[in-house]
Backbone as CSV, one residue per row, in Angstrom:
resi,resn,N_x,N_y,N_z,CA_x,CA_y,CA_z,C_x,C_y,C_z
1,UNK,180.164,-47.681,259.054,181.504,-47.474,259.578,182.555,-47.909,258.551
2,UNK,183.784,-47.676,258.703,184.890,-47.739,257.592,185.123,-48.812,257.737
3,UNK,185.354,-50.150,256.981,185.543,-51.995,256.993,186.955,-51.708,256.600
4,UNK,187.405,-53.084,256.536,188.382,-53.726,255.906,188.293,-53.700,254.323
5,UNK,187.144,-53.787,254.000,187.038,-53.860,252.679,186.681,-52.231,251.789
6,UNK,186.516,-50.988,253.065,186.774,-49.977,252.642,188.030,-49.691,252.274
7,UNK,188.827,-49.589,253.236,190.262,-49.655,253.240,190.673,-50.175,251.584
8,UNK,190.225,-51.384,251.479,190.957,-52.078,250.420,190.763,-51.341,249.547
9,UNK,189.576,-51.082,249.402,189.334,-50.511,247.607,189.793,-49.189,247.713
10,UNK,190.284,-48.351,248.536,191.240,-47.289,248.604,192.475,-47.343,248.102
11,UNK,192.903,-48.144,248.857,194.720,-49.170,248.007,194.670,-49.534,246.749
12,UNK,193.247,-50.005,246.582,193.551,-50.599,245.039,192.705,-49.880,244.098
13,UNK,192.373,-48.769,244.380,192.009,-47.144,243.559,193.209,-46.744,243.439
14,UNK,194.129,-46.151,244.493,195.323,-45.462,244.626,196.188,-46.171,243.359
15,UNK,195.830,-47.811,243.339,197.022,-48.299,242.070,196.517,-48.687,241.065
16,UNK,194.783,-47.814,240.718,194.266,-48.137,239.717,193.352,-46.932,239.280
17,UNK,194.162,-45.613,239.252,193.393,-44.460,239.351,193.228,-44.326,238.046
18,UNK,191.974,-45.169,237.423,191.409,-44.322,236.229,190.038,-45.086,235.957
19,UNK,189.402,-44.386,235.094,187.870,-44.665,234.490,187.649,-46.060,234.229
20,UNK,188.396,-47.055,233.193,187.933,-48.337,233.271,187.577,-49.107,234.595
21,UNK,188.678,-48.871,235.309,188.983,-49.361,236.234,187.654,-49.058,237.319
22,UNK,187.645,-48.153,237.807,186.389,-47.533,238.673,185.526,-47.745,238.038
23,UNK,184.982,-47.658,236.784,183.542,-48.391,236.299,183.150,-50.101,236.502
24,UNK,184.371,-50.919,236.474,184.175,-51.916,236.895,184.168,-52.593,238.342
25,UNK,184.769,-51.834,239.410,184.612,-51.718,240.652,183.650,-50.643,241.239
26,UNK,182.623,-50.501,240.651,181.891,-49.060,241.453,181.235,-49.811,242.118
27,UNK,180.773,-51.027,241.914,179.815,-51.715,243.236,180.630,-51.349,244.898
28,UNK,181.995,-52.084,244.552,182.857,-51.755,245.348,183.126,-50.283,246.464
29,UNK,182.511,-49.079,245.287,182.862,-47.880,245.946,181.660,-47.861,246.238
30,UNK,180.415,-48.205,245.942,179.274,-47.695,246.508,179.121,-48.576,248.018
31,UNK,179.966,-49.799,248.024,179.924,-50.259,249.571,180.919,-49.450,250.501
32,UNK,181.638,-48.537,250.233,183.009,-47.931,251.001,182.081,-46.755,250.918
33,UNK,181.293,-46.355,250.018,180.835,-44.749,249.917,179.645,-45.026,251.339
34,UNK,178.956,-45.956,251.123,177.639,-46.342,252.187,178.230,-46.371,253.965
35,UNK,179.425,-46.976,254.148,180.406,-47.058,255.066,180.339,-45.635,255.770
36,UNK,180.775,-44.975,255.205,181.394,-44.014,255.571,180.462,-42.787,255.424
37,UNK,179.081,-42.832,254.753,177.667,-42.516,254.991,177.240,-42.679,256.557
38,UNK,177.308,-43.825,256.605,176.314,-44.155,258.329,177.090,-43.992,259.104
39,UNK,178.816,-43.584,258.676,179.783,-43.303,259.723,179.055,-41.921,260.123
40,UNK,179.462,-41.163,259.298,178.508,-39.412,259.032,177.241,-39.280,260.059
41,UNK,176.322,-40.008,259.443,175.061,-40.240,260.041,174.839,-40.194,261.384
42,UNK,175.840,-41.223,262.036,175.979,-40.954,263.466,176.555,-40.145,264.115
43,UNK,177.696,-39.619,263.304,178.394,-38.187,264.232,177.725,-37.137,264.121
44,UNK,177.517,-37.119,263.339,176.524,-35.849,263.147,175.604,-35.363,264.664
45,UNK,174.870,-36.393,265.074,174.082,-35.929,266.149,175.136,-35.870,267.680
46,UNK,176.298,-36.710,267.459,177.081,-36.660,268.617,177.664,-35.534,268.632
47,UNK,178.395,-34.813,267.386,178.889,-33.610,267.657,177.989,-32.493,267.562
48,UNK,176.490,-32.514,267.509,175.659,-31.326,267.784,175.650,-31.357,269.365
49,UNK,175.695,-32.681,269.849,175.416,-32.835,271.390,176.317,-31.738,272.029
50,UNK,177.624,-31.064,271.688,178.283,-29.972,272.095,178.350,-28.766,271.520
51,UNK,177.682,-29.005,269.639,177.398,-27.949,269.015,176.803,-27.694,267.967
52,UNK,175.554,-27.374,268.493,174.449,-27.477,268.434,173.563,-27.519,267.020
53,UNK,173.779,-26.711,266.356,173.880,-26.164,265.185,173.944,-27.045,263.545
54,UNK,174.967,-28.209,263.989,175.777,-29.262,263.316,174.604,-30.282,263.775
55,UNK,173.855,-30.644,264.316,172.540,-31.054,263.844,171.523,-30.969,263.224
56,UNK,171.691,-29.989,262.442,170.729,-28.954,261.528,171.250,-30.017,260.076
57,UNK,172.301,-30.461,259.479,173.206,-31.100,258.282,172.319,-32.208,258.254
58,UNK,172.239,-32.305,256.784,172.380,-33.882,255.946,173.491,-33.996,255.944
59,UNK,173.358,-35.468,255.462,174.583,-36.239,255.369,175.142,-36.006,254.212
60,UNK,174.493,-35.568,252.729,174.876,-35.119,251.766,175.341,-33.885,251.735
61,UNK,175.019,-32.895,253.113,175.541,-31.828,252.965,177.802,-31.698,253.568
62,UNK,177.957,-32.932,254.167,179.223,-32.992,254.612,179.967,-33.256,253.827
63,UNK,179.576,-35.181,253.692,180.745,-35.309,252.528,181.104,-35.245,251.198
64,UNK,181.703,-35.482,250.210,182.453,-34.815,249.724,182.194,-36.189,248.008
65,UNK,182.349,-35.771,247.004,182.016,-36.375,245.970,184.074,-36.887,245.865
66,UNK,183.863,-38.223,245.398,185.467,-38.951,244.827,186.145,-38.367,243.733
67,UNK,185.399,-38.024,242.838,185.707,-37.136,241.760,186.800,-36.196,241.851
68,UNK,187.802,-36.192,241.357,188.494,-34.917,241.334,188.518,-33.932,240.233
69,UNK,187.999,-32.434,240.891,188.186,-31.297,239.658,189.645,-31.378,239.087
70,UNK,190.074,-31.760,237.800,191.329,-31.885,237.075,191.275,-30.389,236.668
71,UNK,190.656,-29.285,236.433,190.626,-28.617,235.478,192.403,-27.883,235.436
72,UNK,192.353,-27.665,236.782,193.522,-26.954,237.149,195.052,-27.484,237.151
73,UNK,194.601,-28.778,237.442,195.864,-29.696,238.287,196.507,-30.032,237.112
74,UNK,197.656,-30.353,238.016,199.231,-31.044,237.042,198.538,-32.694,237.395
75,UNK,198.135,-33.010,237.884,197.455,-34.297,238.714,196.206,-34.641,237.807
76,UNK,196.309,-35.173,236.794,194.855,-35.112,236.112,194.416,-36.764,236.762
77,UNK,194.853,-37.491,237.217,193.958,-38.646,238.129,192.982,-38.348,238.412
78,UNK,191.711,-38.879,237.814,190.144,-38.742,237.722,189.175,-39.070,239.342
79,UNK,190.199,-39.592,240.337,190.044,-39.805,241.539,190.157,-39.475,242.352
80,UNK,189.900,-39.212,244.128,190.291,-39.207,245.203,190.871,-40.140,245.851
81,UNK,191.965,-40.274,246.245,191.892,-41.841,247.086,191.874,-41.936,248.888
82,UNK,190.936,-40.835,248.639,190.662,-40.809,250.265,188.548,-40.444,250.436
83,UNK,188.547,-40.489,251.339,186.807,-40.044,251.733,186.992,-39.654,252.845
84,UNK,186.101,-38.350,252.581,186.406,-37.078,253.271,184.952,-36.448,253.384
85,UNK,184.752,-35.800,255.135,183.561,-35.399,255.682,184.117,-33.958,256.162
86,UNK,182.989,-32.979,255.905,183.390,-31.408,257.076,182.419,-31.221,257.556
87,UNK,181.887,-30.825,258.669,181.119,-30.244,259.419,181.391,-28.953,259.779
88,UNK,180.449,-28.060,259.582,180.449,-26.715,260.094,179.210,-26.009,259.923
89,UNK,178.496,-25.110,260.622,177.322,-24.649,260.213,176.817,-24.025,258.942
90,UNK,176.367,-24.473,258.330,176.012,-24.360,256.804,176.597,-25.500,255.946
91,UNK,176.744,-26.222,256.772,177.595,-27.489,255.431,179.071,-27.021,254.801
92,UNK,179.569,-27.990,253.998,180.761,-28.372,253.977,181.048,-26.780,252.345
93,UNK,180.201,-26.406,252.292,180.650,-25.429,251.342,180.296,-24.265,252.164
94,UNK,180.478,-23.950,253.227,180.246,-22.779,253.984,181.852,-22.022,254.223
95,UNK,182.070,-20.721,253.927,183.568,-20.612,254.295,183.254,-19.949,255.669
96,UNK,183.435,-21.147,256.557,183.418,-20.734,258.083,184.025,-22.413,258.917
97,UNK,184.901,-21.868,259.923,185.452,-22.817,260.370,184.443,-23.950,261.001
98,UNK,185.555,-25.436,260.727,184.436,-26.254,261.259,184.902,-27.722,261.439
99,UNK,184.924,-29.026,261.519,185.336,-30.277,262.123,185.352,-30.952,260.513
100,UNK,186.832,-31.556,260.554,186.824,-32.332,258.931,187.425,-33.947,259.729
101,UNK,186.863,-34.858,259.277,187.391,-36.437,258.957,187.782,-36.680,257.432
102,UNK,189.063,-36.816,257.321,190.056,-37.905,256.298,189.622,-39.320,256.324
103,UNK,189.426,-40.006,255.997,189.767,-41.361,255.647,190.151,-41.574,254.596
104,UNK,192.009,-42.701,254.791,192.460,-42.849,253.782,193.248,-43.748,254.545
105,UNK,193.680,-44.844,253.373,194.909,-46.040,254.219,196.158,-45.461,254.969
106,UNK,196.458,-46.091,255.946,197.632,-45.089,256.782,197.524,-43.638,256.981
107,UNK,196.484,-43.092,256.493,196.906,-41.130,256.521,195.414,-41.160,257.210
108,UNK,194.698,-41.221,257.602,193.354,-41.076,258.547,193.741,-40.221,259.137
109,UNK,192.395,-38.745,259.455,192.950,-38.001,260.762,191.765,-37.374,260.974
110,UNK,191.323,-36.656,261.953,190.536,-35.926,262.077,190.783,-33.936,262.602
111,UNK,190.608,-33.381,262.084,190.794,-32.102,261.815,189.634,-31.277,262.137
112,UNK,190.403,-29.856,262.601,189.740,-28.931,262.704,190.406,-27.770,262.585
113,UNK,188.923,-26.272,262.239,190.043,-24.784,262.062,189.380,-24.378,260.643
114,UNK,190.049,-23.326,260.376,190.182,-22.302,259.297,190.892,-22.677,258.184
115,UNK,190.667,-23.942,257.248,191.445,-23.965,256.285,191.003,-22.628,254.722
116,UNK,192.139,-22.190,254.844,192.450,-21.361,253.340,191.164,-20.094,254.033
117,UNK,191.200,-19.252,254.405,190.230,-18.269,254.462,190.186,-17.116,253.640
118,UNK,189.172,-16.775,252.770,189.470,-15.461,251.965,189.937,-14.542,252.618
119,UNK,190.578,-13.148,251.947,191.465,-12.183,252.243,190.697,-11.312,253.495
120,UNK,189.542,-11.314,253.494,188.605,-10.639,254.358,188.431,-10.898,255.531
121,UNK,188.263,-12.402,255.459,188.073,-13.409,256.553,189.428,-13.782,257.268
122,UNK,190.590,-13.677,256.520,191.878,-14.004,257.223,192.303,-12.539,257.797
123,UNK,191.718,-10.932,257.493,191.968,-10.028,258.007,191.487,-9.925,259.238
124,UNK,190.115,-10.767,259.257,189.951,-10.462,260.691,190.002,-11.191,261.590
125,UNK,190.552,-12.574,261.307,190.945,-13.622,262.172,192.441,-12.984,263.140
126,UNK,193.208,-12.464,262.119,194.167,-11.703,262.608,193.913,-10.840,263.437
127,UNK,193.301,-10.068,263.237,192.605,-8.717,264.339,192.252,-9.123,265.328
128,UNK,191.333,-10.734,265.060,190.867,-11.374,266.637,192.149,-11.709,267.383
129,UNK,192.506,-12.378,266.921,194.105,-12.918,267.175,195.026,-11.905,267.830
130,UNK,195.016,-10.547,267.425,195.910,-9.462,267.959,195.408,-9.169,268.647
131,UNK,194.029,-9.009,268.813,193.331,-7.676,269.992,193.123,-9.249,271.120
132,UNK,192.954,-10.769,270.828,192.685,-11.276,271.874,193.589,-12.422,272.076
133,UNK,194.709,-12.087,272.076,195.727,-12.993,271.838,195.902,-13.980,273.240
134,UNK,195.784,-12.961,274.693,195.544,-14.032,275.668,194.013,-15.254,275.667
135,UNK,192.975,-14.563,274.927,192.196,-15.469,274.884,193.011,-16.839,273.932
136,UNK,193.315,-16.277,272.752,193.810,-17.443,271.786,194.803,-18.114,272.534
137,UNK,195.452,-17.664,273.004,196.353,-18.392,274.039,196.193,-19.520,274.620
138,UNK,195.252,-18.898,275.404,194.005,-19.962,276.755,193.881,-21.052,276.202
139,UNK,193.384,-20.744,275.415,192.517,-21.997,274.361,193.250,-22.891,274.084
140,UNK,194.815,-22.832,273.683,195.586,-23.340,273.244,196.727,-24.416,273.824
141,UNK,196.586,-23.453,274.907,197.099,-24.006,276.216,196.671,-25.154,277.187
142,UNK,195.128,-25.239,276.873,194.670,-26.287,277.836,194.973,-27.655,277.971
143,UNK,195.064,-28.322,278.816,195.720,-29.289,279.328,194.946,-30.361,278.283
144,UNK,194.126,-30.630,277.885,193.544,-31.926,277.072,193.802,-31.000,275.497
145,UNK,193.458,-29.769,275.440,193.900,-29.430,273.712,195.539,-29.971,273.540
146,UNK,196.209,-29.258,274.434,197.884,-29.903,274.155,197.885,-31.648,274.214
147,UNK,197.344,-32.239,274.825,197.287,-33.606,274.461,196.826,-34.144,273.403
148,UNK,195.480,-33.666,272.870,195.160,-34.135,271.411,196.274,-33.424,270.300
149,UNK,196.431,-32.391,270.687,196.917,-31.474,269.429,198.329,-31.244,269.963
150,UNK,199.392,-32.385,270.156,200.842,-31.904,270.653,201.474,-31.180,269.871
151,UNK,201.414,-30.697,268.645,202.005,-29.883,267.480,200.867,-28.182,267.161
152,UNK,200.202,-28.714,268.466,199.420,-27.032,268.617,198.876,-26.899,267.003
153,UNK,198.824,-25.357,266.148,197.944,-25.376,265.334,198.968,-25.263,264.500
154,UNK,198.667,-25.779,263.058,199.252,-25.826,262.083,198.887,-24.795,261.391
155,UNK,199.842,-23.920,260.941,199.436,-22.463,259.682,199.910,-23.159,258.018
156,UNK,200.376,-24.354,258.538,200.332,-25.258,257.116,201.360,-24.338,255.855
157,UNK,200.726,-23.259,255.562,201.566,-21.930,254.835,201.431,-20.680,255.913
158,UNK,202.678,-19.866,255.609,203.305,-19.206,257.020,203.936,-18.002,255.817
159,UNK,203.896,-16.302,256.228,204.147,-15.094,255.244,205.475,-15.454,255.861
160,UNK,206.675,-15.017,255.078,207.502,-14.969,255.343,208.066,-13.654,256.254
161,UNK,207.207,-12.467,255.959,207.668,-11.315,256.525,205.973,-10.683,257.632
162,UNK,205.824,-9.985,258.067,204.648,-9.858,258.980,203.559,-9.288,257.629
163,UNK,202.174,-9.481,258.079,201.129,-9.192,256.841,200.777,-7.227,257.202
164,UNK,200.117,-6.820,256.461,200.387,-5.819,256.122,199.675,-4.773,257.564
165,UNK,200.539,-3.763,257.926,199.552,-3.673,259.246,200.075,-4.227,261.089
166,UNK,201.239,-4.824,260.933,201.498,-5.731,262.083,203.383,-5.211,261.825
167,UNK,204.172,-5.578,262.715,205.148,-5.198,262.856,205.811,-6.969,263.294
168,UNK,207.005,-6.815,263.288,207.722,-8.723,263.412,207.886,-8.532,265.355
169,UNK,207.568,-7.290,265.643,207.650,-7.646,267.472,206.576,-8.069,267.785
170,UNK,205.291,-7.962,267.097,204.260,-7.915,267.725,204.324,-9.670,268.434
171,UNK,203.589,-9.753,269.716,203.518,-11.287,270.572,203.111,-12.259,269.747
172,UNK,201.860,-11.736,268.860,201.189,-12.580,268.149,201.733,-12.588,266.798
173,UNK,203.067,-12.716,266.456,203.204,-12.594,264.907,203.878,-13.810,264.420
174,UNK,203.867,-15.063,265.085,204.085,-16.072,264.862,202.381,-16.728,264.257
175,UNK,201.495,-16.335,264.721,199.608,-16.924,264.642,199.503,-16.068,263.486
176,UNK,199.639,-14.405,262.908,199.845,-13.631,261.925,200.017,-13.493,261.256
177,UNK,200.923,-14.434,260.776,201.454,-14.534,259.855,200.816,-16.366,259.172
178,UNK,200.578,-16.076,259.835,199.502,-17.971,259.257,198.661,-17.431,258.595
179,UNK,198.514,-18.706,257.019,197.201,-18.213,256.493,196.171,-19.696,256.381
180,UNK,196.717,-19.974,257.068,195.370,-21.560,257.541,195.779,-21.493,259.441
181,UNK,194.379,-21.958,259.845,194.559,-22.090,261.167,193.923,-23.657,261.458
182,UNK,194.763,-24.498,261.782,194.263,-26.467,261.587,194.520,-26.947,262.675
183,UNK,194.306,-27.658,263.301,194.723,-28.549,264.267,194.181,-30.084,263.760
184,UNK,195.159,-31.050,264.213,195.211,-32.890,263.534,195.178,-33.581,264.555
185,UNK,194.376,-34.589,264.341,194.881,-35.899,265.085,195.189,-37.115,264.260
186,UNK,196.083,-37.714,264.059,196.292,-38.886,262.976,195.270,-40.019,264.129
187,UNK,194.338,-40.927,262.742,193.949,-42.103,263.689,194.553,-43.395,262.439
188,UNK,195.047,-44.417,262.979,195.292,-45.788,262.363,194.443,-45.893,261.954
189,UNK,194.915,-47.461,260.898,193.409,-48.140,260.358,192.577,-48.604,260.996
190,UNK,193.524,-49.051,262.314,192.450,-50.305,263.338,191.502,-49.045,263.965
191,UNK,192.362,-48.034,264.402,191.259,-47.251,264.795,190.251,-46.884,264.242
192,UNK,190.293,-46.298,263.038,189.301,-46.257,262.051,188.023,-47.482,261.817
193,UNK,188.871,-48.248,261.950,187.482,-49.378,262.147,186.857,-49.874,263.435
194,UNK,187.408,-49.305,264.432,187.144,-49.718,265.661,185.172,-49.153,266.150
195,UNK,184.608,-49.984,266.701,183.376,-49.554,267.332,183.212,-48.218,267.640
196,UNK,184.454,-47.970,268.188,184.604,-46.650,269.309,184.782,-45.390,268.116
197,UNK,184.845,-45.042,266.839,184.775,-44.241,265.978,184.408,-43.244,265.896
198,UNK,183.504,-43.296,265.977,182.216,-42.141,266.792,182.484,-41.473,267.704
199,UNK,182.481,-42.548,268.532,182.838,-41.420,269.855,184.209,-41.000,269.814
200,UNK,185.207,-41.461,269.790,186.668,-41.073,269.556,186.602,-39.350,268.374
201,UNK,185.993,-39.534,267.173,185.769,-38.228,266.708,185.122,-37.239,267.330
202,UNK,184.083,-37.516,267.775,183.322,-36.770,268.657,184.340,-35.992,269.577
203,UNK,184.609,-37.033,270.276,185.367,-36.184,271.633,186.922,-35.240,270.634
204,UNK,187.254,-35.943,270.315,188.477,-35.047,269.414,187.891,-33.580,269.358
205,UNK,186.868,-33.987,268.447,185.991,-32.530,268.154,185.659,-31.566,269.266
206,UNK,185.012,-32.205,269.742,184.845,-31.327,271.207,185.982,-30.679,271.655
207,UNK,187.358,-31.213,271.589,188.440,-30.564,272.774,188.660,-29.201,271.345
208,UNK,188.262,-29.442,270.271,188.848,-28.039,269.553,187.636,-27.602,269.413
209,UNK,186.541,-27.033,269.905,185.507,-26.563,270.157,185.585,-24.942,270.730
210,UNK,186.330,-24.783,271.411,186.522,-23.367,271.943,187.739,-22.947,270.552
211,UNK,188.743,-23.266,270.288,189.313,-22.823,268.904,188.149,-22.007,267.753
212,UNK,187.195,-23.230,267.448,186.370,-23.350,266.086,185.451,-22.350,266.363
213,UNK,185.124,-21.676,267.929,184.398,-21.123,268.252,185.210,-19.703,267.760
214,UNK,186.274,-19.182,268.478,187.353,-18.378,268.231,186.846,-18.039,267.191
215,UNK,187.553,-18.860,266.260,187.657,-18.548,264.684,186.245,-18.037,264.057
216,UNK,185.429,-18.937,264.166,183.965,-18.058,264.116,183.575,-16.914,264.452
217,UNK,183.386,-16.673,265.653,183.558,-15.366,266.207,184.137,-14.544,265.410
218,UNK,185.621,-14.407,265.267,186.363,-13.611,264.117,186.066,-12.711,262.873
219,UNK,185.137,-13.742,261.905,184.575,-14.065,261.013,183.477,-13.234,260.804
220,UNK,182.308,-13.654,262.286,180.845,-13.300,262.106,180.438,-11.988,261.989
């Protein structure tokens, strides 16, 4: 589970993001990396308990290496300063929607949805979306999704004009014009370290379960 002393060496990565530095604290990250291993370990079977599939994963298949690819970035910091898990059927390199945990000081959250979908895959999320817009609706609407998710789904980036194919009357051209489909829950630190971890993700997960399903569907 995520300690106090995970936390820390996050803060003091964040103000010590480079190679000397992390070579002489890696004991350090390999106790925050192990943390947040057996955090994995256990959700894993709690969130197959609703879907099904997501019991099939290693634990190496979720999370996520600290390393950051620089090749591209204006950001050449050799680090992450967060640890980060996805679940979805096929593991965390599958492009198909699926349940992500953040951990990071103050910014913790747990997530779900369609982040970044290729051009193919976002064509027909749309199509689901248009031809079943009262279903997407439903889903959206329910009395415990609007409680976890009071800011409904995030399109994070949004077309400015309707995508190609769709008109600006259409009902659904606010969801249409999204090219990520996310939903968040921010959790604190205390929460993050709290016993209840597990299950608190779990159930999160579960209430966006008919969404992740949606979006799949879409896709398949």
């Amino acid at each position: 589970m995520p300690t106090k002393n995970s936390l820390q060496f996050l803060k003091d990565l964040a103000k010590n993001n480079n190679k000397p530095w992390f070579d002489i604290n890696r004991s350090r990250y390999e106790v925050a990396k192990a943390d947040i291993q057996s955090m994995v370990a256990e959700l894993i079977p709690s969130i197959s308990v609703f879907d099904p599939p997501i019991g099939n994963l290693a634990v190496k298949e979720c999370t996520f290496r600290i390393n950051r690819d620089v090749r591209f970035s204006k950001n050449k910091s050799p680090y992450k300063i967060n640890m980060s898990a996805y679940f979805s059927q096929g593991g965390k390199k599958a492009s198909v929607a699926g349940y992500y945990f953040h951990f990071e000081p103050g910014k913790s959250y747990a997530a779900g949805g369609f982040y970044s979908p290729q051009a193919e895959e976002l064509s027909k999320i749309r199509q689901e979306i248009d031809y079943s817009l009262d279903d997407w609706k439903k889903i959206l609407s329910q009395k415990k999704f609007k409680k976890y998710f009071p800011d409904g789904v995030d399109g994070i980036e949004s077309l400015v004009r309707p995508p190609k194919g769709y008109d600006e009357s259409n009902p659904a051209i606010h969801y249409l014009k999204m090219k990520h489909f996310i939903v968040s829950k921010p959790f604190t630190d205390a929460e993050v370290q709290s016993k209840t971890l597990v299950k608190d993700l779990a159930e999160t997960f579960s209430i966006m379960k008919p969404m992740i399903d949606f979006l799949n569907r879409a896709v398949e």
